[in-house]
C-alpha positions in Angstrom: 90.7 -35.5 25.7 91.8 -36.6 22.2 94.6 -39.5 23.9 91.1 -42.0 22.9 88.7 -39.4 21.8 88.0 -41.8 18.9 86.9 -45.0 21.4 85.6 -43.4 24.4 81.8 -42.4 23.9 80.8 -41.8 27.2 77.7 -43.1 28.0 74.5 -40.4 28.5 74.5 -39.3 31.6 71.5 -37.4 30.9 68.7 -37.9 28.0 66.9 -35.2 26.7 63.9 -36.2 24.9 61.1 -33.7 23.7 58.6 -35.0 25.2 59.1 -38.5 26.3 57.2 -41.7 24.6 56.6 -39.9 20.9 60.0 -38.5 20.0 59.7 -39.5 16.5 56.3 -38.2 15.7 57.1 -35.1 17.4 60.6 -35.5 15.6 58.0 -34.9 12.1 55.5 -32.6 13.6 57.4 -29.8 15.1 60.7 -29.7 12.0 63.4 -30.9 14.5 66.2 -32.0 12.8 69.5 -33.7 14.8 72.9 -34.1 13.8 76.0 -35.3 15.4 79.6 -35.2 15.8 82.2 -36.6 18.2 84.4 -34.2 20.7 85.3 -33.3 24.3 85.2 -37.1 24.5 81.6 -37.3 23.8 78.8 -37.7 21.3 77.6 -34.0 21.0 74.4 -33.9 19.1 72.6 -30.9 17.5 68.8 -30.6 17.3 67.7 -27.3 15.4 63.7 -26.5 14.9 62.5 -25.4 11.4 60.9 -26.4 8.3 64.8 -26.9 7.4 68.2 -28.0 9.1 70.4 -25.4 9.0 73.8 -26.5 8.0 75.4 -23.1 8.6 74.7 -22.8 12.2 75.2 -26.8 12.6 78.6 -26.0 11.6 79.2 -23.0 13.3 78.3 -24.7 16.9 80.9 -27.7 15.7 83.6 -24.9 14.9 83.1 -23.9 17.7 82.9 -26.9 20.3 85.8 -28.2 18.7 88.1 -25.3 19.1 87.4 -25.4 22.8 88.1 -28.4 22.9 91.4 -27.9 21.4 92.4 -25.0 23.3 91.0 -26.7 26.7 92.5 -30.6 26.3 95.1 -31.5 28.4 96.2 -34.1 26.3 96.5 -32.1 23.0 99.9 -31.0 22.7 98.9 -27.9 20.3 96.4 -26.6 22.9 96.8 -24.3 25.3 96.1 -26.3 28.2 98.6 -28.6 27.8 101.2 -25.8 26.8 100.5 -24.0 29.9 100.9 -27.4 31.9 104.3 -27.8 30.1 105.5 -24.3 30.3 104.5 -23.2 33.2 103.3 -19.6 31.8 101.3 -19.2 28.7 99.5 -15.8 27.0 96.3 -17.4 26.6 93.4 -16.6 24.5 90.1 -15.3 25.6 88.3 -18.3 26.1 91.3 -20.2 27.9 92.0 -17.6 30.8 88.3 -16.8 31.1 86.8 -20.7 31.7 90.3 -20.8 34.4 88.9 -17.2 36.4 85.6 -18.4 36.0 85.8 -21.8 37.6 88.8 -20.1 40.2 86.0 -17.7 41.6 83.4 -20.2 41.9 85.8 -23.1 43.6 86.7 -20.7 46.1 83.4 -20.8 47.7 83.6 -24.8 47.7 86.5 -27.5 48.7 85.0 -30.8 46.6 86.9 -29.6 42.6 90.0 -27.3 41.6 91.2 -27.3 38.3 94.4 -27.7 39.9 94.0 -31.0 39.7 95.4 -32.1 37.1 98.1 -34.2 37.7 96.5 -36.5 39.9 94.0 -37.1 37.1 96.5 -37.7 34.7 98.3 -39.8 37.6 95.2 -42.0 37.2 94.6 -41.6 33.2 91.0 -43.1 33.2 91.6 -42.6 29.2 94.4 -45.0 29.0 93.5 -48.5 27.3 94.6 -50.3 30.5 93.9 -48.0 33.5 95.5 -49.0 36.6 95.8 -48.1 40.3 98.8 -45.8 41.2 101.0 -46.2 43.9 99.9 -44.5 47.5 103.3 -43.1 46.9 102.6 -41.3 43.4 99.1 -40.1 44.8 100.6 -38.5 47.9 103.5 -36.6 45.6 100.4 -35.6 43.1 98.2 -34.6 46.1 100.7 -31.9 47.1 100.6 -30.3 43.6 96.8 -29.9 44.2 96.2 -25.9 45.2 94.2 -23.3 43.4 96.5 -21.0 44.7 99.5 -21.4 42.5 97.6 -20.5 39.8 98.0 -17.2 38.7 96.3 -15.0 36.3 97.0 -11.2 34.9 95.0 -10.6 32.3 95.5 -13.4 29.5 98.5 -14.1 31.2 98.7 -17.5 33.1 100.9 -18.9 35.5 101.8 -21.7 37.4 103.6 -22.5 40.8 105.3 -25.7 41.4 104.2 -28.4 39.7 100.8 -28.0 39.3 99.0 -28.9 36.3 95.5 -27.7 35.5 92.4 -29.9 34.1 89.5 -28.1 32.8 87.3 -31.7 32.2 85.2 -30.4 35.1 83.7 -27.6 33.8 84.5 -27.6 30.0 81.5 -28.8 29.1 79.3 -26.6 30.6 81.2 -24.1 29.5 80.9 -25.1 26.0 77.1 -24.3 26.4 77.6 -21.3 27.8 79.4 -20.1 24.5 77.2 -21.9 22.3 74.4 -20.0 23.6 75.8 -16.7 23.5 76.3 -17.5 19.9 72.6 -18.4 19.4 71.6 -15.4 20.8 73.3 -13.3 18.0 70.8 -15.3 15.7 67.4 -15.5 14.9 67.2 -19.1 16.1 64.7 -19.6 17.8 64.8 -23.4 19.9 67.6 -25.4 19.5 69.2 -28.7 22.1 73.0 -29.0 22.4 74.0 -32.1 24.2 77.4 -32.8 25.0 75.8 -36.1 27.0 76.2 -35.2 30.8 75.7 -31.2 30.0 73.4 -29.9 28.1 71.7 -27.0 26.7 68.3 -26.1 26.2 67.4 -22.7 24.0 65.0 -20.7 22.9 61.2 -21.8 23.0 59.6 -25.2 21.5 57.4 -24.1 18.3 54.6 -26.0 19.9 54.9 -24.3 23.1 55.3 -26.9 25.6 58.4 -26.6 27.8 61.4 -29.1 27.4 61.2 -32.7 29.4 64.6 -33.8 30.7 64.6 -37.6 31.7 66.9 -38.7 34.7 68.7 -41.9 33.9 68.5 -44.9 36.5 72.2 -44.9 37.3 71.8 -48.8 38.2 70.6 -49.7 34.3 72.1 -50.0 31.9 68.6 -49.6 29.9 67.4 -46.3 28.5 65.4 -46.7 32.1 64.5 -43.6 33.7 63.8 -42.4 37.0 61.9 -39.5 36.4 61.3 -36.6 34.0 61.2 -33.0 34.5 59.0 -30.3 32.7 61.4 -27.0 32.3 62.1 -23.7 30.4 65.3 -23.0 28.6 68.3 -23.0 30.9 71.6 -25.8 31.0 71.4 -29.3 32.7 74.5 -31.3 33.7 74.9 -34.7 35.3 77.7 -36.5 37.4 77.5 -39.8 38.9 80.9 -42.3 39.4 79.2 -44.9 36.3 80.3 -42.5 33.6 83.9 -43.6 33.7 85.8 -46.6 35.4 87.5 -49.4 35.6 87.7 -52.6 37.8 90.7 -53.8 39.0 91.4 -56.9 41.6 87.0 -56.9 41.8 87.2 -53.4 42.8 85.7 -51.0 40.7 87.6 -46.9 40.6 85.5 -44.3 39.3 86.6 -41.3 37.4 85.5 -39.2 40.0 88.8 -38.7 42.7 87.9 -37.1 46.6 90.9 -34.6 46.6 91.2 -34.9 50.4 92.2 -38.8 49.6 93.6 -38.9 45.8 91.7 -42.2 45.4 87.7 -42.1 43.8 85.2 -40.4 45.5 83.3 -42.4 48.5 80.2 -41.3 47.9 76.8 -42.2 49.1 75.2 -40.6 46.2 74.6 -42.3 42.4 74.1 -39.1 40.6 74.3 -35.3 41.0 72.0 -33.6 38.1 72.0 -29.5 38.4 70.0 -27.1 36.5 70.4 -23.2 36.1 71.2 -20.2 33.4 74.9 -20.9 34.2 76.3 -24.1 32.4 80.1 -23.5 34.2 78.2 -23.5 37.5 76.1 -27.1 36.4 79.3 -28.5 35.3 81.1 -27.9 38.6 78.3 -28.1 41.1 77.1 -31.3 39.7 80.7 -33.1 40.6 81.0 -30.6 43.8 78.0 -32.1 45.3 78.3 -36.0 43.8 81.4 -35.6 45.8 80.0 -34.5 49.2 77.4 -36.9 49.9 74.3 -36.6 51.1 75.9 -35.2 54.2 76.0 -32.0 52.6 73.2 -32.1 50.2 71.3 -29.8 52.4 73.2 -26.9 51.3 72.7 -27.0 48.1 69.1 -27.7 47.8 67.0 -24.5 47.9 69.6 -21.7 46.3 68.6 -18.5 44.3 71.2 -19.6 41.4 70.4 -23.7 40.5 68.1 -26.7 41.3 69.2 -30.0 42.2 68.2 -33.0 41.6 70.0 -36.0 43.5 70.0 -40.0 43.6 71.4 -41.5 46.5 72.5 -45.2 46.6 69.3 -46.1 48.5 67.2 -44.8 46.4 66.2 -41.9 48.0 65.2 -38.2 45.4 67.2 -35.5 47.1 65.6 -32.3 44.8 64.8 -28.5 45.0 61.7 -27.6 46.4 61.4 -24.9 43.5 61.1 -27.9 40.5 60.1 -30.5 43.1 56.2 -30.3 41.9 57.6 -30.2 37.7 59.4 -33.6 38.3 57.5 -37.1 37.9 58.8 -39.9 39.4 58.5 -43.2 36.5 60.4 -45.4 38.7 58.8 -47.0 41.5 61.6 -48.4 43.3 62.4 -44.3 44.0 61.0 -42.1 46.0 61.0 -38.0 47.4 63.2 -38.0 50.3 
């Protein structure tokens, strides 16, 4: 994450606004103060409601995104992470081995993301300052590293098989919400937005009472050009869609996003995946999951107890849960319901 944390802002998935058209003078009226800081390869910005900022627990949630990110980055050779990679075993801390069991459990249920990944990702190094297309050669030898399986855990105790590496960039951000709002719930805060830009985190209660409006970028603009907006309660958002991270190469343009069957990116039909529930882990890895798989499979994943989708296809089509399908508002008219 740090090999060009400095350069790479990646640009918003998602926008959060607090209610859409009059940020500014709600900015005034309700006491919402935002501040900002660069990690996990992002812009991560901090809104807190009172008549005051509160620099404590600003600095607090920075503490601790940024240790995360330390401990979870692959690239940062004083993480864990990357030790483990290089070691092969490793007596992780808390957080480390807990985000790895988490996301094991849930990818065993699906066949789209393992965090076993990781050195096919690395093969491709979308961070690099020249990114280039490996060799069928080097993808097939990363390929066979690929399986959750040699991954083993015994308490804090990790280890791996073979030469597998591990990559947490799938689910580390929603992760990092998942923390942050356990630590906001041991204070007396009472509405706060966390945005690491494609997951975010909506706590607490507005002071005004109106529930929190999360705008869906057009994945086509490059505008602050929406497609719709939806009207929800406190729980975590995250977004995927292959124009977060790419590069072009020979006219051809790779996203960031690989198929794992293949090695190469995904071939989707599908512009963006956005997923919403009390679980950020589960947005994080669902949101890719399901990017991945198409609209073949969106059916699926549509109407569970656990999450609500929302889902652009390349046609322009709304794939979305029927539970928030009367709370979203379509603003673009080339769109519609599917």
């Amino acid at each position: 994450m740090k090999k060009k944390i400095a350069g790479i802002i990646i640009g918003v998935v998602l926008i959060l606004a607090m209610v859409l058209g009059s940020y500014k003078i709600l900015f005034n009226k309700e006491y919402s103060f935002t501040k900002s800081f660069t990690s996990m390869d992002t812009a991560v910005s901090v809104t807190l409601w009172g008549k005051q900022f509160d620099n404590g627990l600003y600095n607090s949630i920075r503490l601790y995104t940024e240790d995360l990110d330390n401990l979870f980055d692959s690239y940062f050779e004083d993480g864990e992470v990357y030790k483990l990679n290089k070691n092969k075993s490793l007596k992780c801390s808390f957080y480390t081995s807990d985000i790895i069991s988490k996301t094991l459990s849930i990818q065993k249920k699906y066949k789209n993301v393992d965090i076993s990944s990781g050195r096919l990702i690395s093969l491709w190094d979308f961070q690099a300052e020249s990114p280039a297309v490996p060799s069928s050669r080097e993808i097939t030898k990363s390929l066979k590293t690929v399986k959750f399986e040699n991954i083993h855990i015994n308490g804090n105790f990790i280890s791996l098989d073979g030469n597998t590496k591990i990559d947490l960039s799938a689910v580390a951000k929603g992760y990092a919400c998942d923390i942050i709002k356990k630590e906001l719930e041991k204070t007396d805060t009472d509405c706060a937005v966390i945005s690491f830009g494609s997951s975010t985190l909506l706590y607490g209660e507005k002071p005004s009472g109106d529930e929190f409006s999360v705008a869906v970028k057009n994945p086509e603009s490059n505008s602050e050009k929406y497609v719709g907006k939806l009207k929800t309660k406190n729980c975590i958002v995250s977004t995927s869609g292959g124009y977060e991270r790419y590069f072009e190469a020979d006219g051809k343009v790779y996203s960031h996003i690989l198929n794992l069957k293949t090695g190469y990116p995904a071939d989707t039909n599908l512009a963006s995946v956005t997923v919403i529930s009390q679980n950020g882990l589960l947005t994080d890895f669902l949101s890719t999951e399901i990017y991945i798989g198409g609209t073949q499979s969106i059916a699926n994943y549509l109407n569970q107890k656990d999450y609500s989708v929302i889902a652009l296809s390349l046609d322009k089509k709304i794939y979305i849960s029927d539970n928030i399908k009367n709370s979203f508002e379509i603003t673009d008219n080339k769109y519609s319901f599917k």
